[in-house]
C-alpha positions as a Python dict, from the first residue, in 0.01 Angstrom:
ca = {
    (1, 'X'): (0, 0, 0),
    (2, 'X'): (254, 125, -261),
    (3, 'X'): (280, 504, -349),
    (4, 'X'): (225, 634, -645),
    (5, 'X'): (560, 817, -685),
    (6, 'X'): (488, 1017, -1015),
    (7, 'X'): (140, 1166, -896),
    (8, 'X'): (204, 1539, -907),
    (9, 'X'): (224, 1572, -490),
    (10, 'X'): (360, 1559, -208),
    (11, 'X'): (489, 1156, -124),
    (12, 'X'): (373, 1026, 262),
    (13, 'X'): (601, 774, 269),
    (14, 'X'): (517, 586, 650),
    (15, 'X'): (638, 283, 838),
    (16, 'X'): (314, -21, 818),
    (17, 'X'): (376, -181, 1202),
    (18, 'X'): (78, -372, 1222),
    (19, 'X'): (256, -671, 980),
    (20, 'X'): (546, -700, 1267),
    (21, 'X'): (472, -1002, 1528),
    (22, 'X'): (518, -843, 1819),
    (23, 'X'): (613, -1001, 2138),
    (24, 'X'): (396, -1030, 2371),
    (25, 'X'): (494, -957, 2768),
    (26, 'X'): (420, -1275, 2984),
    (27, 'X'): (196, -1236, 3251),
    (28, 'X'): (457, -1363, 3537),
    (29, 'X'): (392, -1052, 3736),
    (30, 'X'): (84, -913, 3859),
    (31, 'X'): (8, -605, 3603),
    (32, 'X'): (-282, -425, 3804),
    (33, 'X'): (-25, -205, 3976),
    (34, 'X'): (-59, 128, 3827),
    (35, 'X'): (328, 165, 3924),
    (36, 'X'): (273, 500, 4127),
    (37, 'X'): (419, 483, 4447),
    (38, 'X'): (155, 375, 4789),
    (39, 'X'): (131, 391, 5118),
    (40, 'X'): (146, 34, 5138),
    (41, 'X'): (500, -26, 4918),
    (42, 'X'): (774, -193, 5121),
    (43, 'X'): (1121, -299, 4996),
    (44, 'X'): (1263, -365, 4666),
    (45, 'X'): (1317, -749, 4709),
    (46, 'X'): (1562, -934, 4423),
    (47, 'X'): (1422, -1169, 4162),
    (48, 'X'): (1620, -1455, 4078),
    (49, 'X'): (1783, -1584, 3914),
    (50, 'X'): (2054, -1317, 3833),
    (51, 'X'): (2121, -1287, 3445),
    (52, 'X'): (2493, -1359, 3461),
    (53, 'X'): (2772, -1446, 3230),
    (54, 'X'): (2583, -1787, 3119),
    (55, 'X'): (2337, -1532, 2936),
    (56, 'X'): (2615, -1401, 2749),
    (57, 'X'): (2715, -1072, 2959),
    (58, 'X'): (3083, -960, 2969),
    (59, 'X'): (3078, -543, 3022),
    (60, 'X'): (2701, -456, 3039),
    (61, 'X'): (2705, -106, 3024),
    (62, 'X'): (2375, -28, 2962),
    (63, 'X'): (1973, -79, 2935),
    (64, 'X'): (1712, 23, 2790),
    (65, 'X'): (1351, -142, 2759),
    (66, 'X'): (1178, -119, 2391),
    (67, 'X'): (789, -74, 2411),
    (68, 'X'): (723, -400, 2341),
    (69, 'X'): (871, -545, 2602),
    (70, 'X'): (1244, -641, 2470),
    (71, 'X'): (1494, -567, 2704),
    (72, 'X'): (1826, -426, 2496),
    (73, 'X'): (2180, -462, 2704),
    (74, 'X'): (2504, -245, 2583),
    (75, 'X'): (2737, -502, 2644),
    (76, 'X'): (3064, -286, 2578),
    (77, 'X'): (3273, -604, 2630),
    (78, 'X'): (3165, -781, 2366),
    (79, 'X'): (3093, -552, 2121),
    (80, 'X'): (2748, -596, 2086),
    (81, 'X'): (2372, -523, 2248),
    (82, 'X'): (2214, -832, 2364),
    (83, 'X'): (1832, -866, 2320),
    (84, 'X'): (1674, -1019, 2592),
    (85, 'X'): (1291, -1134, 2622),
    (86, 'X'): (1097, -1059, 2977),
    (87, 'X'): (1176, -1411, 3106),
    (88, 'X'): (1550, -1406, 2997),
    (89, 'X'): (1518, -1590, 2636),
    (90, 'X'): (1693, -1414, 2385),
    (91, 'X'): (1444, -1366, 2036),
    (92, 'X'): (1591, -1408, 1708),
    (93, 'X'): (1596, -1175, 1470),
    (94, 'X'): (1874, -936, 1609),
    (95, 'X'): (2240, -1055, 1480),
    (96, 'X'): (2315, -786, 1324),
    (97, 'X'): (2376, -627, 1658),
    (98, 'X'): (2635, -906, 1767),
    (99, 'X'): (2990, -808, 1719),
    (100, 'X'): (2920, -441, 1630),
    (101, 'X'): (3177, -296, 1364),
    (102, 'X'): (3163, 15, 1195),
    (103, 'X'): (3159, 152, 782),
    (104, 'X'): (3566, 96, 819),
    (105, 'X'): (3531, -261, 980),
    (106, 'X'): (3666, -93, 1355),
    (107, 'X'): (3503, -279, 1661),
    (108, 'X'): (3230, -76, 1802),
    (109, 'X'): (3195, -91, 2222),
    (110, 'X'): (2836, 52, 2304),
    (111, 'X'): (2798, 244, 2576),
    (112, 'X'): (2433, 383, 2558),
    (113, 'X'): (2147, 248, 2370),
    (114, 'X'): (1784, 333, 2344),
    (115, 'X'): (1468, 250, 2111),
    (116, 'X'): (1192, 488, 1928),
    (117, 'X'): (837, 416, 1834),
    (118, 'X'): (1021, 350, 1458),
    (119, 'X'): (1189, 74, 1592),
    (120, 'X'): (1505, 158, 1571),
    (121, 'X'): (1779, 123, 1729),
    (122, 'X'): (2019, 395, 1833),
    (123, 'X'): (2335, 342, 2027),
    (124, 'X'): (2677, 528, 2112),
    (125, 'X'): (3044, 434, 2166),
    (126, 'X'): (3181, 766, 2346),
    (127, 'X'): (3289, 931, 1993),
    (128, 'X'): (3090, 1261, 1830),
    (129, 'X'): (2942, 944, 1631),
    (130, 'X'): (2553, 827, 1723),
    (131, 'X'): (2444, 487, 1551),
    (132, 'X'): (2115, 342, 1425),
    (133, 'X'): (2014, 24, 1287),
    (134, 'X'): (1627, -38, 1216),
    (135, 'X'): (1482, -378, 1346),
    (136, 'X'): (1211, -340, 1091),
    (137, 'X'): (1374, -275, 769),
    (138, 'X'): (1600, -596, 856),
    (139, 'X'): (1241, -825, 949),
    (140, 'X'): (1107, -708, 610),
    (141, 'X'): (1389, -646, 405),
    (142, 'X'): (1483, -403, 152),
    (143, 'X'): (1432, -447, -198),
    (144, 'X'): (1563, -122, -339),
    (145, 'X'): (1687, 279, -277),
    (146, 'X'): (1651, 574, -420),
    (147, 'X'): (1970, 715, -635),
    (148, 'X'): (1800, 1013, -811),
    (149, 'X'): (1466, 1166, -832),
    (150, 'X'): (1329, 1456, -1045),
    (151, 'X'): (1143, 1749, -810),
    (152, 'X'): (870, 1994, -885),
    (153, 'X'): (842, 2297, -740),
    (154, 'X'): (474, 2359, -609),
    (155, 'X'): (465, 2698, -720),
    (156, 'X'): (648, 2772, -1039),
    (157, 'X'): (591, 2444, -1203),
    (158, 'X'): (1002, 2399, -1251),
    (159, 'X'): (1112, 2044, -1260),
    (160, 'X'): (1480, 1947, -1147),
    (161, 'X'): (1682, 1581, -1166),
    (162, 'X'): (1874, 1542, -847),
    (163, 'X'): (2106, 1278, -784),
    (164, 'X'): (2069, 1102, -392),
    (165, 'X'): (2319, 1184, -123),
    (166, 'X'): (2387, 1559, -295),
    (167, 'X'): (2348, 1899, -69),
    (168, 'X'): (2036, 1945, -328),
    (169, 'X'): (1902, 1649, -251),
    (170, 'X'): (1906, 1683, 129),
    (171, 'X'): (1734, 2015, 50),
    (172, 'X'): (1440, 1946, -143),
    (173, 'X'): (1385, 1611, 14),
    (174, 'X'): (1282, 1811, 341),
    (175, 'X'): (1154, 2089, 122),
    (176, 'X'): (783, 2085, 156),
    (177, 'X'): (772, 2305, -111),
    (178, 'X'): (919, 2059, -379),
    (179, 'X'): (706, 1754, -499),
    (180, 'X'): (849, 1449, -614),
    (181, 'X'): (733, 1311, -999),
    (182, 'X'): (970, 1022, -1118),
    (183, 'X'): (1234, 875, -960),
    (184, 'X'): (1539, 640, -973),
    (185, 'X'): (1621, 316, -792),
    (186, 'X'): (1854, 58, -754),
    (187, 'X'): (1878, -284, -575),
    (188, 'X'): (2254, -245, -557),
    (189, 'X'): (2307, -539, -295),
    (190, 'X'): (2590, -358, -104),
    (191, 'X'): (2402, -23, -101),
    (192, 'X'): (2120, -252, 68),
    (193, 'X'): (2362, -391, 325),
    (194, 'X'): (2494, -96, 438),
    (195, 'X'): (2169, 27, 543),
    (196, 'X'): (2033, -361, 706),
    (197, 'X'): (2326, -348, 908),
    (198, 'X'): (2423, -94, 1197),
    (199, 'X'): (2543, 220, 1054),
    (200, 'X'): (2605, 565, 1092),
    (201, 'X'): (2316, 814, 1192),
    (202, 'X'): (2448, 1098, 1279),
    (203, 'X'): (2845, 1208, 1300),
    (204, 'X'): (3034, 1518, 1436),
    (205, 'X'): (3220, 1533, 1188),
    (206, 'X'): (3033, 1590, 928),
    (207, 'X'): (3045, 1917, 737),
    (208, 'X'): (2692, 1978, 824),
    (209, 'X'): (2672, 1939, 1142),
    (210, 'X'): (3035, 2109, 1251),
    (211, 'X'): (2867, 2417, 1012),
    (212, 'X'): (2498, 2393, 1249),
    (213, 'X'): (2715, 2373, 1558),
    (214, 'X'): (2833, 2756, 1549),
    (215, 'X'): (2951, 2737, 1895),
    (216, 'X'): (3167, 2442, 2036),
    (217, 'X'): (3387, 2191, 1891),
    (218, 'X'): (3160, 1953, 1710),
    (219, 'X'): (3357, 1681, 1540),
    (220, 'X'): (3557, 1629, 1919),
    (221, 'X'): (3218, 1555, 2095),
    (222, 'X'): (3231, 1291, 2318),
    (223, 'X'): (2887, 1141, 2408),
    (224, 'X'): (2801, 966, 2736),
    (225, 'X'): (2423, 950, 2745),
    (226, 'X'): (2136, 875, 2480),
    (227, 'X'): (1747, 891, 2505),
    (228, 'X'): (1492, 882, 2246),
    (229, 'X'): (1117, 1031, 2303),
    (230, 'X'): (879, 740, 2327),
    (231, 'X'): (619, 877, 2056),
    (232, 'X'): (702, 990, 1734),
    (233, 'X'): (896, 1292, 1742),
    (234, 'X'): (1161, 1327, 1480),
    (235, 'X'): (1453, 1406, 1718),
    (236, 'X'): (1726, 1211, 1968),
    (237, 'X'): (1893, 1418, 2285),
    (238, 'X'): (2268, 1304, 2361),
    (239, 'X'): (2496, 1458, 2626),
    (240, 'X'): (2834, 1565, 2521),
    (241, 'X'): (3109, 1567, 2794),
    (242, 'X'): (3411, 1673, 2556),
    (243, 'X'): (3521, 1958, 2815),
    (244, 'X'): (3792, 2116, 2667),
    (245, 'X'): (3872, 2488, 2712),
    (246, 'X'): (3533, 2632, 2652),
    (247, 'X'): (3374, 2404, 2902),
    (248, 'X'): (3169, 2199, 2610),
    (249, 'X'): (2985, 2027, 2843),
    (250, 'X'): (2615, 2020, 2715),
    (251, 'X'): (2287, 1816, 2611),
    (252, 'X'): (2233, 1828, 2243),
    (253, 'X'): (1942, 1761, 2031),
    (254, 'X'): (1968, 1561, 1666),
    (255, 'X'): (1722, 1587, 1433),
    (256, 'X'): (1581, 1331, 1198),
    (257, 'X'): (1595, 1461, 811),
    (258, 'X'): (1473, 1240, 529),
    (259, 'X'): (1767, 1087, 395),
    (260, 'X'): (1676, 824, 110),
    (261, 'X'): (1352, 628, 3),
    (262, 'X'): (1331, 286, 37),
    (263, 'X'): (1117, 13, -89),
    (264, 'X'): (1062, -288, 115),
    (265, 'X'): (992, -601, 15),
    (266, 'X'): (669, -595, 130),
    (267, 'X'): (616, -303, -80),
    (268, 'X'): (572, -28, 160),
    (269, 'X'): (785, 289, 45),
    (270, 'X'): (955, 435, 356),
    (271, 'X'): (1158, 754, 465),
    (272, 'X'): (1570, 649, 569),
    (273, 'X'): (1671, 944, 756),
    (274, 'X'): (2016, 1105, 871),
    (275, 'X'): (2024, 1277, 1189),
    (276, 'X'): (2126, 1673, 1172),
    (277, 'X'): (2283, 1908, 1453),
    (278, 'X'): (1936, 2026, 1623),
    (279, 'X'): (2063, 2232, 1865),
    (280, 'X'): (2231, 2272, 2195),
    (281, 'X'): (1936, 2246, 2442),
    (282, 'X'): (2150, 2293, 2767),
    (283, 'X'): (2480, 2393, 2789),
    (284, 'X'): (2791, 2435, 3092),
    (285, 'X'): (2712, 2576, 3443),
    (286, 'X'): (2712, 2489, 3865),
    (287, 'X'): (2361, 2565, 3919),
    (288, 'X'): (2011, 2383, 3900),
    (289, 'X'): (1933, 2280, 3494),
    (290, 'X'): (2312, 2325, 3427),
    (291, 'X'): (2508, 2071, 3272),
    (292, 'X'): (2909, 1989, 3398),
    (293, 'X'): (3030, 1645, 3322),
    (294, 'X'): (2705, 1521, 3225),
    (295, 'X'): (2701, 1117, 3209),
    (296, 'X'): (2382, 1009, 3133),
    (297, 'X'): (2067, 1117, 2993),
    (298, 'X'): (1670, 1002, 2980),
    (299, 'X'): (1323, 1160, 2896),
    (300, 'X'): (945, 1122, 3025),
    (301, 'X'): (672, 1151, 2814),
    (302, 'X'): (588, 1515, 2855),
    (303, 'X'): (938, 1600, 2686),
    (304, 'X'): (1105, 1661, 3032),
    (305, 'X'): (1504, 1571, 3014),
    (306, 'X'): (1653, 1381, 3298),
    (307, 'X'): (2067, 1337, 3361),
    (308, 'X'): (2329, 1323, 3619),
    (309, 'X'): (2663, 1442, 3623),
    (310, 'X'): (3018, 1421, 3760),
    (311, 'X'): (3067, 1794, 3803),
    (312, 'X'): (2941, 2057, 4069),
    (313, 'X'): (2744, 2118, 4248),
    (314, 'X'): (2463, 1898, 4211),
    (315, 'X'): (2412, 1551, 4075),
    (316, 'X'): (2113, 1517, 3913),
    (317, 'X'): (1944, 1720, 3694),
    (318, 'X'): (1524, 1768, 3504),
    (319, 'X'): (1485, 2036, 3275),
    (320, 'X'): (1157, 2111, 3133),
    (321, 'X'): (1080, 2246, 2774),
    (322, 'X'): (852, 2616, 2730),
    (323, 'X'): (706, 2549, 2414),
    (324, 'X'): (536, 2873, 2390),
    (325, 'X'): (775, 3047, 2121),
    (326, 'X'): (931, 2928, 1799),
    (327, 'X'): (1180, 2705, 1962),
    (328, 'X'): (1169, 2522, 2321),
    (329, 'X'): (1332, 2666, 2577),
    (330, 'X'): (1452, 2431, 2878),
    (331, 'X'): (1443, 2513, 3260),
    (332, 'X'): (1522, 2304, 3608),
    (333, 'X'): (1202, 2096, 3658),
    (334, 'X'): (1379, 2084, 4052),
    (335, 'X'): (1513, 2300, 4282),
    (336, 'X'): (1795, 2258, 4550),
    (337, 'X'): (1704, 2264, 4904),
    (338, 'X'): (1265, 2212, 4760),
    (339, 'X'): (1340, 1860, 4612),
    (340, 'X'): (1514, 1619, 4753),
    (341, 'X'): (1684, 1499, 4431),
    (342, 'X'): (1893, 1750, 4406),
    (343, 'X'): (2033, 1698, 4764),
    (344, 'X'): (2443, 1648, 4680),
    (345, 'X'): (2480, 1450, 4987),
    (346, 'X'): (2283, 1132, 4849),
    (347, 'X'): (2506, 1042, 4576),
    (348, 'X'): (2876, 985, 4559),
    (349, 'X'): (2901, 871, 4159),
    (350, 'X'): (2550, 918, 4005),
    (351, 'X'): (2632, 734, 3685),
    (352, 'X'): (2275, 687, 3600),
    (353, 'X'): (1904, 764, 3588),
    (354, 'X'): (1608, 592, 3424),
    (355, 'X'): (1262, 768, 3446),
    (356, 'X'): (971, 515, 3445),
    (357, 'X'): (572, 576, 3298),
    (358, 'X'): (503, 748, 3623),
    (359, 'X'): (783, 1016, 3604),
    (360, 'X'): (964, 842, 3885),
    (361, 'X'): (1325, 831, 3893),
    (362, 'X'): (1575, 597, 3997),
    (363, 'X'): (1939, 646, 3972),
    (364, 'X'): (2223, 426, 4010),
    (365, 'X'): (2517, 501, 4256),
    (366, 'X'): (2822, 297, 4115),
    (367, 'X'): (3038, 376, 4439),
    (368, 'X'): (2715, 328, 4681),
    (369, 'X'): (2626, 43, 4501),
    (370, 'X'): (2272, 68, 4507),
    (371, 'X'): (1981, 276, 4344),
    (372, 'X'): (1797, 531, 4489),
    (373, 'X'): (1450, 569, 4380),
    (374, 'X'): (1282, 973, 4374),
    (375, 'X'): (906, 1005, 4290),
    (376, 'X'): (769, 1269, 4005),
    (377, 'X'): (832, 1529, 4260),
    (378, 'X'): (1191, 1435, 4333),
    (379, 'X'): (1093, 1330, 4665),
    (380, 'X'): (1345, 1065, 4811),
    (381, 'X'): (1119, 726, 4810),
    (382, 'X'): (1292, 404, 4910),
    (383, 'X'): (1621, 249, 4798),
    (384, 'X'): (1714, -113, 4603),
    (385, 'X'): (2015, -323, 4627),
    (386, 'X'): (1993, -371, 4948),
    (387, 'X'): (1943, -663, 5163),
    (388, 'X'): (1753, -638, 5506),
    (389, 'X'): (1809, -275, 5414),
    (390, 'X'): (2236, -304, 5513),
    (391, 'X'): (2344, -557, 5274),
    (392, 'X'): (2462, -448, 4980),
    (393, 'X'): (2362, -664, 4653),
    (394, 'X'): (2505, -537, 4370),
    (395, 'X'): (2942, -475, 4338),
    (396, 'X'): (2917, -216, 4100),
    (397, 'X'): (2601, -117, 3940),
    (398, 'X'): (2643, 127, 3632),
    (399, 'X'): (2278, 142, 3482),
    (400, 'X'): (1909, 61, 3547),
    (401, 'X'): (1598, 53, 3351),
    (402, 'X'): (1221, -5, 3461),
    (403, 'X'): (966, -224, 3275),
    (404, 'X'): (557, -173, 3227),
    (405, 'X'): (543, -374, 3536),
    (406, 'X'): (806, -214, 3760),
    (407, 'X'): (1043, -470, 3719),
    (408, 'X'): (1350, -249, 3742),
    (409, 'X'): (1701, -409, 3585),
    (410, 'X'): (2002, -281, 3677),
    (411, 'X'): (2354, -370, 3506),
    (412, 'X'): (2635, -446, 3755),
    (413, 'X'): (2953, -423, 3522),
    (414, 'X'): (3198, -612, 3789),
    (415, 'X'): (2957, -871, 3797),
    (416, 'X'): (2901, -911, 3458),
    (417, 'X'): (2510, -955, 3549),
    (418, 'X'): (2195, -807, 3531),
    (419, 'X'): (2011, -786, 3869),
    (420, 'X'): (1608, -746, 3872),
    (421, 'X'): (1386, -598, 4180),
    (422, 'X'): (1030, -520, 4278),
    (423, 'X'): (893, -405, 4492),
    (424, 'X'): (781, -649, 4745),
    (425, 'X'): (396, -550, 4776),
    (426, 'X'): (357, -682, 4398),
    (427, 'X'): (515, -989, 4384),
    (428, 'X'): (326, -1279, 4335),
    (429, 'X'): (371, -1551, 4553),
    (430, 'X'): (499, -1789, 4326),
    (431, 'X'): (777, -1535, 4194),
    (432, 'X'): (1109, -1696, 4315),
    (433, 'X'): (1273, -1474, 4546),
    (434, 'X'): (1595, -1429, 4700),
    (435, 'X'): (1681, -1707, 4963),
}
């Protein structure tokens, strides 16, 4: 359904999803399991085959699982994140994320990626830079963008012509106060590329964002860990391990702001947003909720912030958000010596944590080589990579992720693979296991 874009209110511009085919999960694996943690659970047993270098692998850095299913692999190596459906085919649809370059035609080596409910795709390469490219927008298409637009005020009745991409325009497009009556657009083809392909979403360096960042060294940010909230708040949480002489070591939240409108070529009118300095949610300390070295970052669905770090004293982290006043205001979810997760004696090189639908946590150990596996209370509850509980697995795991079903993937980065466990209680007994 198209706006109408000179009505005298407010345009609700949303995203249609119902016209995407959506991939459905195969049922290989027995989905009754409500994937909380029973008396009855054994071991973590592999599930072959490995995904090795014949699936295309070279540095896979990182995981993350979309929610319908699609399994999305940082493959810093080759330059690219590798889609991936439950049973190891790759879908099409998703070359634009193959031999990832930036505005300036530079290779781009992902090191983090993650998916929102808007389908897109966010991703990092270790710079103050944070990427995006929408899977949606590139399915449909885009048949023009917005260049100018003449605003109402609500109020006084005064009408102003704005071009796009102006400080004016930023304004009044997230102005709820201004209305917008007629507008502009253009089907400029390379305008239209530059927003199908991979492309800048939010940037350090910007003027903007160096100006919202009062406090630290914005435009030298050096990000190590993304997560995006799995409904459909308009925000993004990176951790920044710059350093530097004021100890910028902190977890920072980006905020969507409408950016341009774009018709599809289905028709549908939708928001293109730009991500904004949002604030810094958690910043240097030693202590419980503190962040020092941070390297990697995930969220639950209550809003609760998972990471681990390199620095003291302990290695992994949950801070939860007080929503009570105007802004939210984050404090340790655990607490050393009460939870178990925060015991420094588990981990030697927690480069990783992935927080599944039940608020479990499982984070990787690159030196152990294997992952460790907390419940919602950060009770220790059994470990995977190993087998007959000595053996290690995995060379050099860097990252995991956990599926619907409790399949949990973890990237091993020597190996150039992706290993897969579950636990053994749910495996059906056709599911080919380790010999």
């Amino acid at each position: 359904m198209r706006n109408n874009l000179k009505a005298l209110i407010l345009i609700s511009i949303t995203v249609i999803f119902s016209c995407v085919d959506r991939f459905r999960v195969p049922k290989n694996f027995e989905t009754e399991n409500s994937g909380e943690f029973l008396a009855g659970d054994t071991t973590y047993l592999e599930i072959k085959p490995v995904w090795d270098q014949t699936y295309g692998f070279s540095k896979p850095t990182e995981i993350s699982i979309a929610q319908d299913g699609r399994i999305f692999v940082a493959d810093a190596g080759n330059q690219s994140i590798l889609v991936f459906n439950q049973d190891g085919s790759q879908p099409d649809g998703f070359n634009f994320l193959i031999n990832l370059e930036d505005s300036y035609g530079n290779p781009v080596s992902p090191i983090d990626v993650d998916i929102d409910k808007k389908m897109n795709i966010f991703f990092i390469d270790g710079s103050q830079r944070v990427f995006v490219w929408n899977q949606y927008w590139a399915e449909v298409g885009i048949n023009k963008i917005s260049v100018s637009a003449t605003f109402r005020h609500t109020t006084t009745g005064i009408d102003t012509i704005v071009n796009a991409g102006t400080d004016t325009w930023h304004s009044l497009l997230n102005d709820n106060s201004w209305a917008i009556i007629d507008e502009d657009m253009t089907n400029d083809q390379a305008l239209i590329d530059s927003l199908i392909r991979p492309h800048i979403f939010y940037d350090g360096r910007y003027e903007v964002n160096a100006y919202l960042d009062t406090y630290y060294e914005s435009d030298s940010s050096q990000f190590t860990g993304l997560t995006a909230p799995s409904d459909d708040e308009n925000m993004i949480f990176v951790s920044d391990s710059y350093g530097g002489q004021n100890n910028q070591y902190r977890i920072i939240q980006i905020n969507f702001e409408r950016s341009l409108i774009l018709e599809l070529n289905s028709g549908d009118l939708v928001w293109a947003y730009a991500g904004r300095f949002g604030g810094t949610v958690k910043g240097y300390g030693t202590g419980a909720g503190t962040v020092n070295q941070p390297l990697s970052l995930d969220v639950d669905y209550q809003g609760n912030i998972y990471y681990t770090q390199a620095g003291n004293y302990f290695h992994a982290h949950m801070i939860s958000p007080n929503l009570s006043g105007d802004f939210a205001v984050y404090t340790s979810g655990f607490q050393p010596e009460a939870d178990q997760i925060m015991d420094p004696s588990i981990f030697l090189n927690a480069v990783d944590i992935a927080v599944d639908n039940n608020r479990n946590s499982y984070i990787v150990d690159r030196i152990n080589a294997d992952v460790t596996i907390f419940d919602s209370y950060g009770s220790f509850f059994k470990k995977a990579g190993l087998k007959d509980s000595v053996v290690k697995i995995m060379n050099e795991p860097v990252a995991a992720a956990v599926d619907q079903r409790g399949i949990l993937y973890v990237c091993d980065i020597s190996q150039s693979a992706i290993y897969r466990f579950k636990l053994s209680n749910t495996l059906n007994e056709d599911l080919e296991q380790e010999d």
